[in-house]
C-alpha positions as CSV (number, residue, x, y, z in Angstrom):
1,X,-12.7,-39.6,32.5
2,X,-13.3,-37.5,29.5
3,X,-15.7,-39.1,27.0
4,X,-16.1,-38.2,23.4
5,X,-16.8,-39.1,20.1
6,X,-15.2,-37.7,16.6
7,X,-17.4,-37.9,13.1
8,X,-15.0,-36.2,11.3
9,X,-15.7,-38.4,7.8
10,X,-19.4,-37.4,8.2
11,X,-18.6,-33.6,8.8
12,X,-16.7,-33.8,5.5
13,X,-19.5,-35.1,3.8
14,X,-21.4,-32.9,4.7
15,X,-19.5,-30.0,4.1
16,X,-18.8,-31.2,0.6
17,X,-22.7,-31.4,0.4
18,X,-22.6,-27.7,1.0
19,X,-19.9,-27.2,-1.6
20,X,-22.1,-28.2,-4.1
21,X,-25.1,-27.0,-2.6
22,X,-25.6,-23.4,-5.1
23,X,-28.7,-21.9,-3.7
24,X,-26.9,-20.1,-0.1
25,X,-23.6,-18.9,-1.5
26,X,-22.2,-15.3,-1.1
27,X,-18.6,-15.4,-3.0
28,X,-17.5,-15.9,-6.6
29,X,-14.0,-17.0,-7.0
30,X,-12.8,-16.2,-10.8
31,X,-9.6,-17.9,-11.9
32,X,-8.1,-18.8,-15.1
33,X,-10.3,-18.6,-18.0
34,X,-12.6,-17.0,-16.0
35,X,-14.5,-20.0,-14.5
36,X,-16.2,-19.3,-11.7
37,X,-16.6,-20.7,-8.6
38,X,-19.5,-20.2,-5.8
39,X,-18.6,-20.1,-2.1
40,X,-19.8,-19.3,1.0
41,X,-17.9,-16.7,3.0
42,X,-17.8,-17.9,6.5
43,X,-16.4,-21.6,5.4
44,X,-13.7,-19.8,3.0
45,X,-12.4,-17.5,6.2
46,X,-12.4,-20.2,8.9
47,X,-10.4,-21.9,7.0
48,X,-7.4,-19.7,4.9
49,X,-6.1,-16.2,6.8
50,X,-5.7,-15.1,2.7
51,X,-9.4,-15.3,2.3
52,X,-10.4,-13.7,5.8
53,X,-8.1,-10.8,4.4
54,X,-9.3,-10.2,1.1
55,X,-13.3,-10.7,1.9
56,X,-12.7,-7.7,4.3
57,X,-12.1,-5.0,1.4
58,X,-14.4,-6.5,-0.9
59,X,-17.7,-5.0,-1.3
60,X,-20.7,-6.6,-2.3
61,X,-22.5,-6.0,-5.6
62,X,-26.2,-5.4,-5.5
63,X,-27.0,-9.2,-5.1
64,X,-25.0,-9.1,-1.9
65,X,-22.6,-11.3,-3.1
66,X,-18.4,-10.5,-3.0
67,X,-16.2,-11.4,-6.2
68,X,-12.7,-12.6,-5.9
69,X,-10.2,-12.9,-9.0
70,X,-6.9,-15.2,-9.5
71,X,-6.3,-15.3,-13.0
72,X,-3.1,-17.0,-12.2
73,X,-4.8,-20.2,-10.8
74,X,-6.1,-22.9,-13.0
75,X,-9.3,-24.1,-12.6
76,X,-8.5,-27.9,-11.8
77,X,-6.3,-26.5,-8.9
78,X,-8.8,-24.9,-7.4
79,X,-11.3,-27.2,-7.5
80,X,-8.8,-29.4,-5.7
81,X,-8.3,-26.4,-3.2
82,X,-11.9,-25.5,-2.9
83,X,-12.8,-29.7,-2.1
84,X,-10.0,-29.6,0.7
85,X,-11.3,-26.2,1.9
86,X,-14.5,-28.1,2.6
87,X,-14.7,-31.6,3.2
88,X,-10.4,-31.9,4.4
89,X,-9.6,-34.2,1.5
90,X,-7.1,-34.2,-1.2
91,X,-6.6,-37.1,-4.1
92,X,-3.9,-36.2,-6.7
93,X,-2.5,-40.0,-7.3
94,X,-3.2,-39.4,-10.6
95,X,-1.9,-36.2,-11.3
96,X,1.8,-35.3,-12.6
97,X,4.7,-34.2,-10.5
98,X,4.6,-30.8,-12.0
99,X,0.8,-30.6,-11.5
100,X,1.2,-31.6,-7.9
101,X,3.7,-28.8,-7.4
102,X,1.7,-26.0,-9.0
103,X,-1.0,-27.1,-6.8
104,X,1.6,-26.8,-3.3
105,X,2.1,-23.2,-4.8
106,X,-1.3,-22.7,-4.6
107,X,-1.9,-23.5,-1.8
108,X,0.7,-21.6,-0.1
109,X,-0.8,-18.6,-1.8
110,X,-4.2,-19.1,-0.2
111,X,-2.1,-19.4,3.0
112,X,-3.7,-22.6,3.8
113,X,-0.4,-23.8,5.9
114,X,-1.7,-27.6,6.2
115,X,-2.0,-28.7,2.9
116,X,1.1,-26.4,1.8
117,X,3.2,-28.3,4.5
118,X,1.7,-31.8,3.9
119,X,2.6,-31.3,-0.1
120,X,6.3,-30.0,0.8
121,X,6.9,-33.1,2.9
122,X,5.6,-35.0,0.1
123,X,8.3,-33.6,-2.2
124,X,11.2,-33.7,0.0
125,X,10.2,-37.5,1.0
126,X,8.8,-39.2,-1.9
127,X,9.7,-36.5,-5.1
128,X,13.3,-35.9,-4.7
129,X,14.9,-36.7,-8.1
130,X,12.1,-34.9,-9.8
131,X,13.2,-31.9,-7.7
132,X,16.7,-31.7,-8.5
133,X,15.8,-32.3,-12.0
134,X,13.4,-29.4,-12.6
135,X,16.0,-27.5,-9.9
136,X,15.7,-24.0,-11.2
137,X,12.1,-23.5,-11.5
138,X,11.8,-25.3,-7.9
139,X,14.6,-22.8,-6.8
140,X,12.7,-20.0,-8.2
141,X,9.3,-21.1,-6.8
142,X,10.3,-21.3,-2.9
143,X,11.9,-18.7,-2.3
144,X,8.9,-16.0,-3.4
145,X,7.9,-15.9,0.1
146,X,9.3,-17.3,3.7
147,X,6.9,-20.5,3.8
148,X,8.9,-23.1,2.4
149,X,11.8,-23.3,5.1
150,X,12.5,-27.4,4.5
151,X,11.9,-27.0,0.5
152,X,14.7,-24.1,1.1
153,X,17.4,-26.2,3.0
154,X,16.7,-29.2,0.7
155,X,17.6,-27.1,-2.2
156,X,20.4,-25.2,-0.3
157,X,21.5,-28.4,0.4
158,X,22.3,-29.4,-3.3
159,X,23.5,-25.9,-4.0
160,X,26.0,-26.0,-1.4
161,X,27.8,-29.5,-2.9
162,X,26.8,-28.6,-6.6
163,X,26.6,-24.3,-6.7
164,X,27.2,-24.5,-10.8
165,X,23.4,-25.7,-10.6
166,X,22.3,-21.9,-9.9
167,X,25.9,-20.0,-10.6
168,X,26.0,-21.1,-14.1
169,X,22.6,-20.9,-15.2
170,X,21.0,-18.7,-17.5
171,X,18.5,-17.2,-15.4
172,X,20.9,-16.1,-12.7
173,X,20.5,-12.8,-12.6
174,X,16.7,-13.0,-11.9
175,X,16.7,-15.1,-8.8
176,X,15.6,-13.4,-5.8
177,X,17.7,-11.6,-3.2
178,X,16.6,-13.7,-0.3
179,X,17.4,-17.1,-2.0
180,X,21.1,-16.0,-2.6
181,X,21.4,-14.7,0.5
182,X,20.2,-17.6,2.1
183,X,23.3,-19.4,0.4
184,X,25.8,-17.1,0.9
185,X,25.3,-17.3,4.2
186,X,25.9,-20.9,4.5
187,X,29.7,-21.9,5.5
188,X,29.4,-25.4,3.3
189,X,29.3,-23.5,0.1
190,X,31.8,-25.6,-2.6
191,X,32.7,-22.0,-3.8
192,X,36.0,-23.7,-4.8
193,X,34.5,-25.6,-7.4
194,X,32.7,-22.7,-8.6
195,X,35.8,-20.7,-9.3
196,X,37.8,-22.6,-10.7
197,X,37.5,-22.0,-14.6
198,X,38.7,-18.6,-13.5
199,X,41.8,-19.4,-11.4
200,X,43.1,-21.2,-14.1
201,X,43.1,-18.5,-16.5
């Protein structure tokens, strides 16, 4: 009989100790508005395949420390990122939908495939009228890479019983080639619906 004994809160603690510990760190992450965050290098690529990547081209500057830039990533979000990339934890309670969403995005783009999961399920289970109401910049979102295959059929889904939602609006022409593809593939698509205003001319 195996024996064995898990102290995973107090590993997070600790960790999170070393987050805010700014005396050994070796990265700078820059994001939006240039703020700046310290990190250590070995914790940031044990834990996201993105970072392990990047910190592999980056060379150090004299201090011996390696600079990494998103100005596309707010500052809040990444604190929430940097806190889960550390201690495992993530509180957004009292954040908005929207906010919540950005933050999934994130995530995804830092490859961390946990938390990008966890927050999808989140949406699909507990966020879906906020989804089909803010359908086309969800749409537009999901499909800018292959990671969100349950976001995608939720949203195919809708498109397939309601395709006016994307057909008819304005921003059409801009979505991406693998997200209509994706529908036209499907064999449910109320293409019917869609066509009539012009069979009746």
């Amino acid at each position: 009989m195996s024996l064995s004994f898990k102290f995973f809160d107090k590993l997070s603690q600790n960790f999170i100790e070393l987050l805010n510990d700014k005396d050994d760190y070796n990265v700078i992450v820059e994001v939006e508005n240039e703020k700046s965050f310290p990190a250590h290098s070995n914790v940031l690529k044990c834990r996201s395949p993105y970072f392990r990547k990047e910190l592999e081209n980056i060379i150090p500057n004299e201090n011996n420390i390696k600079k990494i830039t998103k100005p596309n990533i707010s500052g809040l979000i990444f604190d929430i990122i940097l806190k889960y990339i550390y201690g495992g934890i993530v509180n957004f309670e009292n954040f908005e939908t929207r906010f919540i969403f950005n933050l999934m995005i994130a995530a995804n783009e830092f490859e961390i495939e946990e938390l990008t999961k966890k927050l999808e399920n989140h949406f699909i289970e507990n966020k879906s009228s906020w989804l089909k109401s803010h359908f086309s910049l969800v749409y537009r979102s999901i499909f800018s890479g292959n990671n969100f295959k349950d976001l995608q059929k939720f949203c195919n889904d809708i498109v397939a019983k309601y395709p006016n939602l994307i057909f008819d609006a304005v921003d059409f022409t801009s979505l991406q080639e693998s997200a209509l593809v994706s529908l036209i593939k499907r064999d449910d698509l109320q293409l019917e619906e869609l066509m009539m205003p012009y069979l009746k001319e």
